[in-house]
C-alpha positions in Angstrom: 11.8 10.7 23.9 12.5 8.6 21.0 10.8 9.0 17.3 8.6 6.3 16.5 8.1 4.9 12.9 4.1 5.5 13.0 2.1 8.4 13.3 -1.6 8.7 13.6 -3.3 8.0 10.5 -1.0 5.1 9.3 -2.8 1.8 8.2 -0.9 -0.8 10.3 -1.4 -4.4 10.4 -1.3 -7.0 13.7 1.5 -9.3 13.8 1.0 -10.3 17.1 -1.5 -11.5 19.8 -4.9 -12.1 20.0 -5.9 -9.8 17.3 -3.1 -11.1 14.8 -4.1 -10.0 11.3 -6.3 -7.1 11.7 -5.8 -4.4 9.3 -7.1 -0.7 10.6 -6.0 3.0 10.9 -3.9 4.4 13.7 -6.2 6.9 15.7 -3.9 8.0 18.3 -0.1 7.0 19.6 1.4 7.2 23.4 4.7 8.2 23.0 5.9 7.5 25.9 4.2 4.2 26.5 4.7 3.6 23.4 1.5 2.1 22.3 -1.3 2.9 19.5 -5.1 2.7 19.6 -6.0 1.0 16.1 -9.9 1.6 14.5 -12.1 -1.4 15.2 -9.2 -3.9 16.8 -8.6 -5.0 20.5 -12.0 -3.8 21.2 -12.6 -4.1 24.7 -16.2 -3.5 26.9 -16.0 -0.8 29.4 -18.5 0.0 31.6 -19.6 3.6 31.6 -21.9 5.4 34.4 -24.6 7.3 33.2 -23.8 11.4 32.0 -24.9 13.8 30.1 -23.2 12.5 27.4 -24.5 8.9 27.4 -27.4 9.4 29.9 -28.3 5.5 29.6 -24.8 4.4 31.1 -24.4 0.8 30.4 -21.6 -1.4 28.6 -19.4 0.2 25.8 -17.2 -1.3 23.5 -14.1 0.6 22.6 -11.0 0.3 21.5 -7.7 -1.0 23.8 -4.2 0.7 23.0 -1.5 -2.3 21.5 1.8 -1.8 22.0 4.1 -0.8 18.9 5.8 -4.0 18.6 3.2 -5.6 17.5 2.2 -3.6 14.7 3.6 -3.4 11.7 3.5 -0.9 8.9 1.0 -1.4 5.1 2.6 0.0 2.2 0.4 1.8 0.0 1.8 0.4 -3.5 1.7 -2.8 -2.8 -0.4 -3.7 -0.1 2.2 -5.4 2.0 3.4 -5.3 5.7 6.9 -2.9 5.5 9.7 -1.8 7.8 10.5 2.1 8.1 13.6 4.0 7.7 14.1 7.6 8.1 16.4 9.2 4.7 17.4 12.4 4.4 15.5 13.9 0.6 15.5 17.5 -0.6 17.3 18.7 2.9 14.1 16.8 4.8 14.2 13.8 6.7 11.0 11.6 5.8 10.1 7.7 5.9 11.0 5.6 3.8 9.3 2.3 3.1 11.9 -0.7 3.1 10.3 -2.7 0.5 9.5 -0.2 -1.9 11.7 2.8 -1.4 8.6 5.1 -1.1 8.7 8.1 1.0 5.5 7.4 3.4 
């Protein structure tokens, strides 16, 4: 398995597809299929039987796992879309944002 430059929780921006532009947080990744499912983008309408959960059933919208390469990373200073790269700080390998020079 390879390590991937965002983790759950990151704010991430679309840079690609139908959904180019959105801005949400990272709620969960798939290593190894490496995509993310991002809050309130590629929301998708899913059609649930009824259960004891959701006794009515019906049609829910939820959201659709992207794939990695079309996200791209927000750095918190500015505001901006970043690349990542992994440095080695205090004996600790961390992120480092690109742009800035921030750990993450």
């Amino acid at each position: 398995m390879r390590k991937l430059k965002i983790r759950t929780g990151d704010t991430v921006r679309i840079v690609a597809g139908d959904h180019k532009g959105t801005e949400g947080k990272i709620l969960s990744v798939d290593i190894k299929k490496n995509k993310a499912i991002v809050e309130g983008a590629n929301m998708v309408s899913k059609h649930e039987k009824p259960s004891a959960k959701n006794p009515q059933g019906g049609i829910v919208k939820k959201e659709a796992p992207i794939h990695i390469s079309n996200l791209s990373l927000i750095d918190a200073k500015s505001g901006e879309t970043t690349r990542v790269g992994f440095e080695i700080r205090d004996g600790k390998k961390v992120r480092v944002s690109k742009k800035s020079n921030e750990v993450i």
